[in-house]
C-alpha positions as CSV (number, residue, x, y, z in Angstrom):
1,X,11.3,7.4,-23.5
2,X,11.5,4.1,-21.5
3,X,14.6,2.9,-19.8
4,X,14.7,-0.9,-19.7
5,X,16.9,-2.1,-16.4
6,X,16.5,-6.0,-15.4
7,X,12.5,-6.9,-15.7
8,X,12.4,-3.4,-15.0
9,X,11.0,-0.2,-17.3
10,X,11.4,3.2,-16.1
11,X,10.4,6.3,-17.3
12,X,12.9,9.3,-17.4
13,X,11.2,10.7,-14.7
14,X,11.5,7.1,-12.2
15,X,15.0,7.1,-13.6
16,X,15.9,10.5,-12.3
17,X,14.2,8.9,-9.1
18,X,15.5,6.0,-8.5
19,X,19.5,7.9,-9.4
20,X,18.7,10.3,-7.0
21,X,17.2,8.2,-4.3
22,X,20.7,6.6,-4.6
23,X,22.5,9.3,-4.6
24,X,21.0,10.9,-1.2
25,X,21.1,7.2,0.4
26,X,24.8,7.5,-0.3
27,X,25.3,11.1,1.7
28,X,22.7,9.5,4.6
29,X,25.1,7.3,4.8
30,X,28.4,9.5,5.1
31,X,26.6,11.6,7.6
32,X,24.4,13.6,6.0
33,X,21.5,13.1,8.2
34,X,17.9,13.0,7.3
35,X,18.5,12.9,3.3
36,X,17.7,9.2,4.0
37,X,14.1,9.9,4.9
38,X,13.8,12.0,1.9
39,X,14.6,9.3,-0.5
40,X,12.3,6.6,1.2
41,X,9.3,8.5,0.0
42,X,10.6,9.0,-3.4
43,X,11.2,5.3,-3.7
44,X,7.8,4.9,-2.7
45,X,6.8,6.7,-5.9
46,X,8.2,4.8,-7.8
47,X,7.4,1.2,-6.5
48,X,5.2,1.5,-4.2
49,X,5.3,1.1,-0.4
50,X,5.7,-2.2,0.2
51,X,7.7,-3.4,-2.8
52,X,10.1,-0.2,-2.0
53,X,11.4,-1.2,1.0
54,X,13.0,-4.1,-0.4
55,X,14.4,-2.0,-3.4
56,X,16.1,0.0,-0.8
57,X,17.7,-2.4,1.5
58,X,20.6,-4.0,-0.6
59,X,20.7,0.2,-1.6
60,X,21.2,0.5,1.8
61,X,23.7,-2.1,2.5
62,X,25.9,-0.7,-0.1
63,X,26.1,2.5,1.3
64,X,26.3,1.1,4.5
65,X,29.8,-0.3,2.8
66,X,31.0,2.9,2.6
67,X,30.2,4.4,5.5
68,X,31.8,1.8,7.0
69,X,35.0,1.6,5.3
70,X,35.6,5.5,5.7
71,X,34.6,5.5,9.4
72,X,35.2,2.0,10.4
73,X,38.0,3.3,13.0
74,X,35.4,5.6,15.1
75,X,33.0,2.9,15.9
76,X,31.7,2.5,19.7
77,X,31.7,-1.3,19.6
78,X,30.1,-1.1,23.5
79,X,27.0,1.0,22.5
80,X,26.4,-1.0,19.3
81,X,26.8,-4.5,21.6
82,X,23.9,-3.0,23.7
83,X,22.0,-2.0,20.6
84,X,21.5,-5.0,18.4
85,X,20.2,-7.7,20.3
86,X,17.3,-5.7,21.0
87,X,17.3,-3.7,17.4
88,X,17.1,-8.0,16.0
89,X,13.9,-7.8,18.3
90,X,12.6,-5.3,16.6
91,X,13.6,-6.4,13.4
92,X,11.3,-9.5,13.8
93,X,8.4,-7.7,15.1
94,X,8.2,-5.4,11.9
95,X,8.6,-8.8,10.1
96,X,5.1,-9.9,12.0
97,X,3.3,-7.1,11.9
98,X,4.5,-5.6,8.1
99,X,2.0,-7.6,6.4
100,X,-1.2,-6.4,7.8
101,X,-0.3,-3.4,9.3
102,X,-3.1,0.0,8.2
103,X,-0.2,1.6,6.0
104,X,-2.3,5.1,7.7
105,X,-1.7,3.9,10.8
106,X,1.6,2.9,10.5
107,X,2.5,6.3,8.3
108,X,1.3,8.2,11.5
109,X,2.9,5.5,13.9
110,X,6.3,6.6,11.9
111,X,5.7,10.5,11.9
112,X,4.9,10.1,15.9
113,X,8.2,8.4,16.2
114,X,10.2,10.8,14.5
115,X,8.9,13.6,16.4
116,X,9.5,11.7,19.7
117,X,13.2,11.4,18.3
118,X,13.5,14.9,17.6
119,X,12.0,16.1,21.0
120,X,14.5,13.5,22.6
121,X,17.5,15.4,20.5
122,X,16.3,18.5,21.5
123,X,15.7,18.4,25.2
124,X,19.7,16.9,25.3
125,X,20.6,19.6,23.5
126,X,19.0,22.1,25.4
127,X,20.1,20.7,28.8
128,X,23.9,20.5,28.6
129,X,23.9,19.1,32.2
130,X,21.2,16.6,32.4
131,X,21.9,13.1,33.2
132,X,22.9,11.2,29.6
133,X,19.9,8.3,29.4
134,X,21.5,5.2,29.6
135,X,18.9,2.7,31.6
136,X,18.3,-0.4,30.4
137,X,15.1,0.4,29.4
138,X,16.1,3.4,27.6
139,X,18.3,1.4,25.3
140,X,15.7,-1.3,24.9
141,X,13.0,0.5,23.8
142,X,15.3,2.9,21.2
143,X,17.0,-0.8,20.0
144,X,13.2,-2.4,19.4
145,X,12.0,1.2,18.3
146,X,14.8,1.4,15.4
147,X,14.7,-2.9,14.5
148,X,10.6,-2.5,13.7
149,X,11.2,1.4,12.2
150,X,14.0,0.0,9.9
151,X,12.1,-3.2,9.3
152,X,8.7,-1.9,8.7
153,X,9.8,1.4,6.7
154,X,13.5,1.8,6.6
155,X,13.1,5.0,8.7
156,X,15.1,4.4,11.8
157,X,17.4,7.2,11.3
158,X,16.3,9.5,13.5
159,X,15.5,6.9,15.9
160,X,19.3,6.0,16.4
161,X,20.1,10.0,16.2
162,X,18.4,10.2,18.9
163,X,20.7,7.7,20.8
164,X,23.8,9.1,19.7
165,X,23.0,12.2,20.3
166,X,22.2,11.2,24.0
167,X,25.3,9.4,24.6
168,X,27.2,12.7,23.7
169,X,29.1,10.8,20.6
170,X,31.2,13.1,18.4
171,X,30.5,13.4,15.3
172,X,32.7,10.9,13.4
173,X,32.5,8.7,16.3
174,X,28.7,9.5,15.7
175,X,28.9,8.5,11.9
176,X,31.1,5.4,12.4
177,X,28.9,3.6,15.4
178,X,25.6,4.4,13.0
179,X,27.6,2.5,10.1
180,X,27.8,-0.2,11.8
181,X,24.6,-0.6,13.1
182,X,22.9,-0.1,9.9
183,X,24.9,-2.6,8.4
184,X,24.7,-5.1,10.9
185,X,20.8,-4.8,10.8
186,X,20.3,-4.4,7.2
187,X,22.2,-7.4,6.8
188,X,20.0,-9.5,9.7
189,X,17.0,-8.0,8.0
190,X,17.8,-9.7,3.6
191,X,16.5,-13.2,5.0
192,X,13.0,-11.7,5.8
193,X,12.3,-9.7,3.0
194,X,13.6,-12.5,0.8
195,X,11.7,-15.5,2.5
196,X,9.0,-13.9,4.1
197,X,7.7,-10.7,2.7
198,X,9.6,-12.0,-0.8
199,X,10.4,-8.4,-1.8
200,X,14.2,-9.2,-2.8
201,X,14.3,-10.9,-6.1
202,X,17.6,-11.4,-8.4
203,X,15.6,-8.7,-10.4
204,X,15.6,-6.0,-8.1
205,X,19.8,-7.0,-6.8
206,X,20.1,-6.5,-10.8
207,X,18.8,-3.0,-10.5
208,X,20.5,-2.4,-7.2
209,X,23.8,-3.1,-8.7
210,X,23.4,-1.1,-11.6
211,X,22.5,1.9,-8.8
212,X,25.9,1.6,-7.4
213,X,28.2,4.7,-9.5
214,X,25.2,7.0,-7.9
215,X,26.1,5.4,-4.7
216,X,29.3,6.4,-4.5
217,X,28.7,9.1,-5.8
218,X,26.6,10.5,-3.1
219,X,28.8,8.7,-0.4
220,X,32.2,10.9,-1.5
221,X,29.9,13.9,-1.2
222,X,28.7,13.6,2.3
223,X,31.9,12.5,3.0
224,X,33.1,16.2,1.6
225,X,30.2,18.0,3.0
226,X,30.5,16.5,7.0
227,X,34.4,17.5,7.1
228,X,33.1,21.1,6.4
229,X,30.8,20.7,9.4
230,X,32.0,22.1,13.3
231,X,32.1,19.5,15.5
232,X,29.4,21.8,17.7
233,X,27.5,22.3,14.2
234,X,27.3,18.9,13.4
235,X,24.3,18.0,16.2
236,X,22.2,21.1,15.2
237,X,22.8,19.9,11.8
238,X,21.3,16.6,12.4
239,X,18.9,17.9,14.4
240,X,17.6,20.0,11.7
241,X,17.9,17.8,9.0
242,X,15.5,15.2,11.2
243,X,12.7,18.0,12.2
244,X,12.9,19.0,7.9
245,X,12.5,15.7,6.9
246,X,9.7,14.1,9.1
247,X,8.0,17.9,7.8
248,X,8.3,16.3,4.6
249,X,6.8,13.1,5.4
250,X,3.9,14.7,7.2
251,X,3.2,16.6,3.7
């Protein structure tokens, strides 16, 4: 059976997919760490590398939307104004180098990040009174870091987890700065992937669009899940989540 959406023709199998992929972007979204990086590879399956990571962005930014709305109140507008200026940086150096990057080089490039993250999550965790990093450099490397990650391969989740976790946010205060980010970022990045890497197309916005019920779906039940999370629980949790999911990429 053949599912026809846009210019588009699925399979059941891509359509299970693509719903899912949705659905888990949604819970990323709400605070369900790491289900994010799940989905990018799924996508992948679907329509490629490349092509995917313009499928996913306005997925993204409509998720972002609800992340935002829900935890719009717990933002940390003085981390994120340190953030984005560089994370724009970043954003145009994946731009640069996207097109003729070694997709092997830049899938271990994106596995060795990751694991940096996770090291950075865990060595914070595991030193309760160790100074919180907050140089300069420190916050220009993780901005540029999570720009070309998010640019390049929308995989700067753990990235910015690593940065949250460091600055000792609570959780929803956590969830709502991340929102933000992502949305701010996503939104900076449409221009490119229209214009430059031409991956957007009124097409794939079609498809997006018709993705949105999974959406929401998945954003009310990360929303559910996280409030069933202890505040103490909740950085394990994404700690976890980060060292299951770059496992998974690494498969």
């Amino acid at each position: 059976m053949v599912f026809e959406i846009a210019s588009f023709s699925f399979t059941l199998i891509d359509l299970g997919l693509l719903l899912a992929v949705a659905a888990l972007i949604g819970m990323a979204k709400t605070g369900l760490q790491g289900a994010g990086m799940i989905a990018v590879p799924m996508l992948a399956l679907v329509f490629g590398a490349k092509s995917s990571t313009g499928v996913m962005l306005p997925i993204l930014i409509f998720a972002d939307l609800f992340g935002v709305y829900y935890y719009n109140k717990h933002a940390n507008w003085q981390h994120l104004k340190k953030l984005i200026p560089f994370a724009f940086a970043g954003v145009i150096l994946g731009t640069i180098t996207g097109n003729v990057i070694n997709e092997t080089v830049f899938a271990h490039s994106m596995i060795a990040i990751i694991f940096v993250s996770l090291a950075i999550m865990i060595w914070r965790e595991s030193n309760a009174k160790a100074d919180i990093i907050d140089s300069f450099w420190f916050v220009a490397a993780i901005g540029i870091a999570g720009g070309f990650t998010t640019m390049v391969g929308n995989l700067a989740g753990p990235v910015m987890a690593s940065y949250m976790l460091s600055m000792q946010l609570p959780k929803n205060r956590f969830i709502g700065t991340a929102a933000w980010f992502f949305l701010i970022i996503n939104l900076l990045k449409v221009p490119f992937h229209i214009w430059v890497w031409e991956t957007i197309t009124w097409d794939t916005v079609l498809l997006n669009t018709a993705l949105i019920p999974a959406i929401a779906i998945g954003a009310v039940l990360g929303i559910s899940i996280v409030k069933k999370i202890p505040e103490a629980g909740f950085r394990w949790f994404v700690i976890i989540m980060t060292a299951a999911s770059a496992l998974a990429m690494m498969l």
